[in-house]
N, CA, C and O atoms as a printed pandas DataFrame, in Angstrom:
     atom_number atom_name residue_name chain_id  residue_number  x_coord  y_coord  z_coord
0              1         N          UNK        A               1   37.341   82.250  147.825
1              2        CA          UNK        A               1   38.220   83.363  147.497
2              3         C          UNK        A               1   37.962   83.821  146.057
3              4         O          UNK        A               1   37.862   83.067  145.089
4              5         N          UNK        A               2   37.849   85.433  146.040
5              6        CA          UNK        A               2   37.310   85.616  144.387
6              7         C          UNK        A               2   38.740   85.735  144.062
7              8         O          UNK        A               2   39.697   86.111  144.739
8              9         N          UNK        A               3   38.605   85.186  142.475
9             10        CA          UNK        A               3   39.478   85.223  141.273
10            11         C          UNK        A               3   39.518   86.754  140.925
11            12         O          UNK        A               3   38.521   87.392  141.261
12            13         N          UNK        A               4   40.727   87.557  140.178
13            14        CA          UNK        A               4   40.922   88.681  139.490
14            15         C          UNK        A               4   41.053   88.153  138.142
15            16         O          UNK        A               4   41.941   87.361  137.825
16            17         N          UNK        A               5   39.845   88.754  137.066
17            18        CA          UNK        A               5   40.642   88.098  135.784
18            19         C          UNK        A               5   40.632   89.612  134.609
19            20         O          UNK        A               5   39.675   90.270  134.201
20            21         N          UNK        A               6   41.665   89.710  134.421
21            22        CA          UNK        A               6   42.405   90.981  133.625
22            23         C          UNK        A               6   42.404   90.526  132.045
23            24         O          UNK        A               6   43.275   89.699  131.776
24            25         N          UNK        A               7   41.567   90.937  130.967
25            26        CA          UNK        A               7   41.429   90.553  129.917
26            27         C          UNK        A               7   41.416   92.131  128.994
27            28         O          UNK        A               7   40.558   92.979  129.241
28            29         N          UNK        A               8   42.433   92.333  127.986
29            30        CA          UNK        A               8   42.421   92.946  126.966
30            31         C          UNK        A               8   41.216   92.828  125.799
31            32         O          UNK        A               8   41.406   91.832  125.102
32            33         N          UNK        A               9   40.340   93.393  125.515
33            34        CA          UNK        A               9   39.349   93.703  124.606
34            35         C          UNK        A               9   39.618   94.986  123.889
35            36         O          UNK        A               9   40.330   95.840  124.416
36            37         N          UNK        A              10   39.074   95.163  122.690
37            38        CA          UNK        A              10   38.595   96.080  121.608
38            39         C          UNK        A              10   37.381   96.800  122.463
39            40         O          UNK        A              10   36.293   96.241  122.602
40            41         N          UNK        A              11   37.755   98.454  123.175
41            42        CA          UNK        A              11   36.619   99.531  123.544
42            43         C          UNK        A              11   37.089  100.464  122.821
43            44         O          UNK        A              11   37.714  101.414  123.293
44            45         N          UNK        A              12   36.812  100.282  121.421
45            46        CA          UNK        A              12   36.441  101.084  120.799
46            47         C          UNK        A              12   35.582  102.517  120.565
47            48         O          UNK        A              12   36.054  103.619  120.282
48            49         N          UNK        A              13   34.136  102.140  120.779
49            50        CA          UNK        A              13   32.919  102.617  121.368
50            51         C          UNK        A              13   31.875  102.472  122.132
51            52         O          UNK        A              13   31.752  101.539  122.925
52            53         N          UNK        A              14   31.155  103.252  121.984
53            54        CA          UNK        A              14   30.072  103.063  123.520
54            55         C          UNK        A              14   29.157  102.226  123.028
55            56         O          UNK        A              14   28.187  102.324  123.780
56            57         N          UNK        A              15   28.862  101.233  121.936
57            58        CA          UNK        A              15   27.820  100.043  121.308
58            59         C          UNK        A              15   29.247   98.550  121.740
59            60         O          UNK        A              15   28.930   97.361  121.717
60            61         N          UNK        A              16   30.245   98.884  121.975
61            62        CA          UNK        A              16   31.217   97.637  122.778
62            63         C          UNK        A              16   31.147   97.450  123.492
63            64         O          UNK        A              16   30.989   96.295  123.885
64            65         N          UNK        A              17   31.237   98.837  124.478
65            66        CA          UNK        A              17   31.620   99.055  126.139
66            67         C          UNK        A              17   30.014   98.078  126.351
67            68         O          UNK        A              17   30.056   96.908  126.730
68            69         N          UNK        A              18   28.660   98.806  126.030
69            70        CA          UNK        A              18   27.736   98.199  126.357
70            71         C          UNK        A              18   27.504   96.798  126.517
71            72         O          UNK        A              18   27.328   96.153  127.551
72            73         N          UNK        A              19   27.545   96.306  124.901
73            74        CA          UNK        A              19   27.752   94.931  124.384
74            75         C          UNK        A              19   28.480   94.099  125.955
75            76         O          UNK        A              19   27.991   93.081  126.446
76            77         N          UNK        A              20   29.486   94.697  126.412
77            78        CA          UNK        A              20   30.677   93.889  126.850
78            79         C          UNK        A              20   29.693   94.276  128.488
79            80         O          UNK        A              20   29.658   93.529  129.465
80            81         N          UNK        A              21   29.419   94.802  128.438
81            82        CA          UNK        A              21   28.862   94.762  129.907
82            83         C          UNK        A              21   27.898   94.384  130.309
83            84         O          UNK        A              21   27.697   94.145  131.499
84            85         N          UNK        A              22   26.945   94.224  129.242
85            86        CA          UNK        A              22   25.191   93.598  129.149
86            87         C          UNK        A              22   25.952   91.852  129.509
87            88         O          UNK        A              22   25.605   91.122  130.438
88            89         N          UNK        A              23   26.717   91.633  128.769
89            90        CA          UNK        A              23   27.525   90.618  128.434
90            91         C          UNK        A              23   28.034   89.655  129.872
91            92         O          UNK        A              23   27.791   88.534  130.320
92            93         N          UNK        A              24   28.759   90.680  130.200
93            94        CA          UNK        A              24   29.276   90.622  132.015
94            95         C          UNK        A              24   28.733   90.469  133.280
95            96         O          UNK        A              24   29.177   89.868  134.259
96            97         N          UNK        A              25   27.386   91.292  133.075
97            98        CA          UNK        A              25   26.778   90.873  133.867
98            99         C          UNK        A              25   25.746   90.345  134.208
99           100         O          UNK        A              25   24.962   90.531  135.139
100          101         N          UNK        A              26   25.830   89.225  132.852
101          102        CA          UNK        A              26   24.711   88.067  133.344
102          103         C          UNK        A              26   25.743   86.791  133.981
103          104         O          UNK        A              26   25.221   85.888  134.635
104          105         N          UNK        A              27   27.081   86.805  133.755
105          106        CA          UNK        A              27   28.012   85.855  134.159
106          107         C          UNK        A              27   27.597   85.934  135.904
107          108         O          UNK        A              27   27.529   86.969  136.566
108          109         N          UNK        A              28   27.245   83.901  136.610
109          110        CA          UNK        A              28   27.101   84.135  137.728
110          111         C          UNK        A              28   28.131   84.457  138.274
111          112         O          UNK        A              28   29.089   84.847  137.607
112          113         N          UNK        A              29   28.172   84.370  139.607
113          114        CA          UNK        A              29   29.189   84.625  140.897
114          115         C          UNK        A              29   30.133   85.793  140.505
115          116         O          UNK        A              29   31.189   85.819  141.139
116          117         N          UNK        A              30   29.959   86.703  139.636
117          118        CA          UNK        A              30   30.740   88.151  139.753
118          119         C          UNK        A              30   30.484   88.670  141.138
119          120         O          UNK        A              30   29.548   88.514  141.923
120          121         N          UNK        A              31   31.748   89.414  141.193
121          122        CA          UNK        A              31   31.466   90.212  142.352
122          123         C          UNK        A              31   31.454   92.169  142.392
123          124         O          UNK        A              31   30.862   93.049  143.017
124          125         N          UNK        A              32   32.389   92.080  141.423
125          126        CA          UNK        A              32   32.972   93.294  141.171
126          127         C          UNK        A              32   33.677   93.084  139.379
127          128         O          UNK        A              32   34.460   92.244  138.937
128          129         N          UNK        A              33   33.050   94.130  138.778
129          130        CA          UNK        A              33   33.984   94.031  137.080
130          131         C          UNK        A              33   33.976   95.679  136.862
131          132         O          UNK        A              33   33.160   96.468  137.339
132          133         N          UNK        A              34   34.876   95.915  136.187
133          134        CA          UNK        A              34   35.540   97.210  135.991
134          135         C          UNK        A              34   35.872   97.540  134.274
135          136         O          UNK        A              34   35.811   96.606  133.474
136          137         N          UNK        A              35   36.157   98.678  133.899
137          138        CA          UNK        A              35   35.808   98.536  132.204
138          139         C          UNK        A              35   36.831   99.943  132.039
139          140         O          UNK        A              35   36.473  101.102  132.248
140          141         N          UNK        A              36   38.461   99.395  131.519
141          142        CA          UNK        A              36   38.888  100.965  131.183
142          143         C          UNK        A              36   39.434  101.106  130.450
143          144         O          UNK        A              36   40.538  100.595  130.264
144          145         N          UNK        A              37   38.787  101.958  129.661
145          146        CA          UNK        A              37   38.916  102.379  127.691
146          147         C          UNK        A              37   40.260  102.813  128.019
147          148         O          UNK        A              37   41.002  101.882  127.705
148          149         N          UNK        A              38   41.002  103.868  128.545
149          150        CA          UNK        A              38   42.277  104.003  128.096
150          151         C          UNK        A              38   42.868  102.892  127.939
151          152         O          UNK        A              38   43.431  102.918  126.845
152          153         N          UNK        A              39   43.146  101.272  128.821
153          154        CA          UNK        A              39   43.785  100.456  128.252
154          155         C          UNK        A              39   42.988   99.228  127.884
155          156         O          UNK        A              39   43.207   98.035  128.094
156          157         N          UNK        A              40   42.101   99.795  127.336
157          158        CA          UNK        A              40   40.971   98.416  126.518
158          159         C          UNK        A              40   41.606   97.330  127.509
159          160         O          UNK        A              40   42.322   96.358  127.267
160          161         N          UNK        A              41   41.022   97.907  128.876
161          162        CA          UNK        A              41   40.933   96.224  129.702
162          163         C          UNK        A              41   39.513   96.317  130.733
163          164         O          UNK        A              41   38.756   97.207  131.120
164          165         N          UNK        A              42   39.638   95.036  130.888
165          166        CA          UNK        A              42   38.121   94.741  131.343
166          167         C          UNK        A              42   38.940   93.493  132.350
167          168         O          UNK        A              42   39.660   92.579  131.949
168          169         N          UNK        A              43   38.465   93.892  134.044
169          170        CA          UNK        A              43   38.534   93.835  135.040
170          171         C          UNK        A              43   37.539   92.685  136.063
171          172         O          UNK        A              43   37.053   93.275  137.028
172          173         N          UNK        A              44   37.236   91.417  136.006
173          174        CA          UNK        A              44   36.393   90.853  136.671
174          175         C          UNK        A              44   36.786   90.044  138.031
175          176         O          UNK        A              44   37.797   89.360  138.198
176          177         N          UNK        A              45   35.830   90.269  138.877
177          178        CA          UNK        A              45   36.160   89.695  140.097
178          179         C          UNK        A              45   35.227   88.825  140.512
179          180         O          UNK        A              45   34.030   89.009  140.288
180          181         N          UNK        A              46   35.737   87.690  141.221
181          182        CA          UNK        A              46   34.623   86.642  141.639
182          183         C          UNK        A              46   34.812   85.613  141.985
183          184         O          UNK        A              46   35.794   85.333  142.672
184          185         N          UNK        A              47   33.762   84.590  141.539
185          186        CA          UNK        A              47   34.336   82.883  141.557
186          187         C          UNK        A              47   33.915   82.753  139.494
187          188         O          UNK        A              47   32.957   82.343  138.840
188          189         N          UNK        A              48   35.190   83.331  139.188
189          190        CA          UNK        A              48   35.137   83.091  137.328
190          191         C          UNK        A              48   36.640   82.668  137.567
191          192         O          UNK        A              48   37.423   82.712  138.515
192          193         N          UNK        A              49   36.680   82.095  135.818
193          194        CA          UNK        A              49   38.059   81.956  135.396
194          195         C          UNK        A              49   38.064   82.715  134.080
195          196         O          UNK        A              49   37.166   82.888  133.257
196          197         N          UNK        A              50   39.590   83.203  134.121
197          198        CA          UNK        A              50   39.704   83.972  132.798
198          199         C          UNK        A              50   38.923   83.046  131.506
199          200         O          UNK        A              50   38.275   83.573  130.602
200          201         N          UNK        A              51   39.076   82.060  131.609
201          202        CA          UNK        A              51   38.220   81.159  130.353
202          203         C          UNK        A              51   36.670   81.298  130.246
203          204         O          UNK        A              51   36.103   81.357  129.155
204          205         N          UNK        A              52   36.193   81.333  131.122
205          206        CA          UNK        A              52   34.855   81.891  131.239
206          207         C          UNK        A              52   34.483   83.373  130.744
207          208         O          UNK        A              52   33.732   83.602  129.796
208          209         N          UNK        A              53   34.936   84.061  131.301
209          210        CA          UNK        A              53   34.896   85.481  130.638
210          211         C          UNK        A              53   35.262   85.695  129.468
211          212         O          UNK        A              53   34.656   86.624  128.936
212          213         N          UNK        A              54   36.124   85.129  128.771
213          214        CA          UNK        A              54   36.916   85.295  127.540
214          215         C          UNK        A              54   35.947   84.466  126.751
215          216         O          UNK        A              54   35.830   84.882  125.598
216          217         N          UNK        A              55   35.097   83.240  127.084
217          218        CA          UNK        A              55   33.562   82.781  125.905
218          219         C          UNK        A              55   32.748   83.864  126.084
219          220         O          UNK        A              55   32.518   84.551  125.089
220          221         N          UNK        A              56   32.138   84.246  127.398
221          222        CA          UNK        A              56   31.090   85.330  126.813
222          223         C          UNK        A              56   31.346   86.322  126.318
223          224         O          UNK        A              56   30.405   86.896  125.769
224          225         N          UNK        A              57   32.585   86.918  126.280
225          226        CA          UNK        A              57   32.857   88.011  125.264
226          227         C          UNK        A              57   33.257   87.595  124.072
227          228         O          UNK        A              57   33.250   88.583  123.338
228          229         N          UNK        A              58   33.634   86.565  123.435
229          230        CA          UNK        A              58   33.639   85.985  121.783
230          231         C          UNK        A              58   32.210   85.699  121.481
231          232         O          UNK        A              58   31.781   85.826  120.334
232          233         N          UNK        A              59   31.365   85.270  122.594
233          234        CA          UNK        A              59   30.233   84.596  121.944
234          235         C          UNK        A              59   29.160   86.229  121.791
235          236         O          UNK        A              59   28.047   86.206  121.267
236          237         N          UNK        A              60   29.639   87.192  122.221
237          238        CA          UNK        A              60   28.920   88.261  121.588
238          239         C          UNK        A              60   29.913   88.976  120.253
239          240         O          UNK        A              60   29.614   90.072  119.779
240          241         N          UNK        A              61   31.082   88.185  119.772
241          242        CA          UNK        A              61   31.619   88.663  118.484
242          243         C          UNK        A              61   32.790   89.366  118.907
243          244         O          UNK        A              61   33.560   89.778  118.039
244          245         N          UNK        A              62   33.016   89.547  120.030
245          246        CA          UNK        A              62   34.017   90.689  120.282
246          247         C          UNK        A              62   35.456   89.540  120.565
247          248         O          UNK        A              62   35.202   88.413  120.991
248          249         N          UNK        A              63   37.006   89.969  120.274
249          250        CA          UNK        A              63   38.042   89.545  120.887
250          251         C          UNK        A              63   38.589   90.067  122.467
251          252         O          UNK        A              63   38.597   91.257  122.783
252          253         N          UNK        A              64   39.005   89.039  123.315
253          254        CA          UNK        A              64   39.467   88.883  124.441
254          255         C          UNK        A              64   40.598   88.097  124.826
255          256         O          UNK        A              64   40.485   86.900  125.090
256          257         N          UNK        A              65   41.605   88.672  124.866
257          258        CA          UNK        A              65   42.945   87.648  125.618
258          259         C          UNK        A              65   42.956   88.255  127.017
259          260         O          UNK        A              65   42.297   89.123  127.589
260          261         N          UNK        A              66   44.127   87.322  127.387
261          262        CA          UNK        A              66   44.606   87.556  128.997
262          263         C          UNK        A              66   45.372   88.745  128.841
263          264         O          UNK        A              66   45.724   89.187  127.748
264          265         N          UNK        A              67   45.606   89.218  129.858
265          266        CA          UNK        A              67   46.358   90.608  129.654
266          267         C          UNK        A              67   47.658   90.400  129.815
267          268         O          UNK        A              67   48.366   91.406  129.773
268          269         N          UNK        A              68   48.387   88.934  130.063
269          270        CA          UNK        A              68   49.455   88.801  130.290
270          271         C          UNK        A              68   50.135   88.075  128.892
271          272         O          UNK        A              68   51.322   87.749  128.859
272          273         N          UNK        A              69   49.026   87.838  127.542
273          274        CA          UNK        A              69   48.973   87.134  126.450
274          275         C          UNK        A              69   49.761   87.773  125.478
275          276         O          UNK        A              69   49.331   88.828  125.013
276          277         N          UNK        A              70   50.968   87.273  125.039
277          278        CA          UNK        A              70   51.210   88.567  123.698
278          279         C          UNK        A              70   50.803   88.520  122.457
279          280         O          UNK        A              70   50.487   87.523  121.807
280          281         N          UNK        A              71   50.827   90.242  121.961
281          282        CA          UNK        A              71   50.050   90.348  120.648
282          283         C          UNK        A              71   49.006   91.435  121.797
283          284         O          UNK        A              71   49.226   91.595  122.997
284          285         N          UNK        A              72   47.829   92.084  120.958
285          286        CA          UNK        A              72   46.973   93.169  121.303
286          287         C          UNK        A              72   45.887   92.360  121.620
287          288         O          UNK        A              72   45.415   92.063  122.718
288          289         N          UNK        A              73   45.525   92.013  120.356
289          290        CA          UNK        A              73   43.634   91.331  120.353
290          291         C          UNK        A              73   42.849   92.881  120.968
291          292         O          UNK        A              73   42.083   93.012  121.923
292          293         N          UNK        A              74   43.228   93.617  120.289
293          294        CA          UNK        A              74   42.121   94.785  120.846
294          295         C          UNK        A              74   40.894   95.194  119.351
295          296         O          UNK        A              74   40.349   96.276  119.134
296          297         N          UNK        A              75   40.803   94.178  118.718
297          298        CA          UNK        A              75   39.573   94.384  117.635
298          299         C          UNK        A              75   38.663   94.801  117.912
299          300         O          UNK        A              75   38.252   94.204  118.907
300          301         N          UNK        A              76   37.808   95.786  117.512
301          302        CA          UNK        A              76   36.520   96.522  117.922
302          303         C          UNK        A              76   35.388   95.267  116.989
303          304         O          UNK        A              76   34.165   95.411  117.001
């Protein structure tokens, strides 16, 4: 059964959005990930856990919480 994992990021601009998606989709077992600047959230589906997704997007520099986390964490 795929996981939904809903994570708040900084999409700032189109050198993030990229970053964050070059990023995304080398992660295995995705199935489906989604990316939407009006609410700087980033959408993954699969066999991931929000913890997984949330290292490869720090380990390219960028911040990521859960979307259910309080506080923003939307840093570009």
């Amino acid at each position: 059964m795929a996981n939904v994992v809903e994570l708040k990021v900084g999409l700032h601009c189109d050198e993030c959005i990229k970053k964050i998606l070059k990023a995304i989709k080398k992660i295995q077992d995705i199935e489906t990930y989604d990316i939407d600047t009006q609410l700087n959230k980033v959408t993954v589906t699969g066999n991931v856990s929000s913890e997984e997704v949330i290292r490869v997007i720090h380990k390219i520099g960028k911040t990521a919480t859960t979307w259910e986390a309080e506080g923003d964490g939307v840093t570009c």
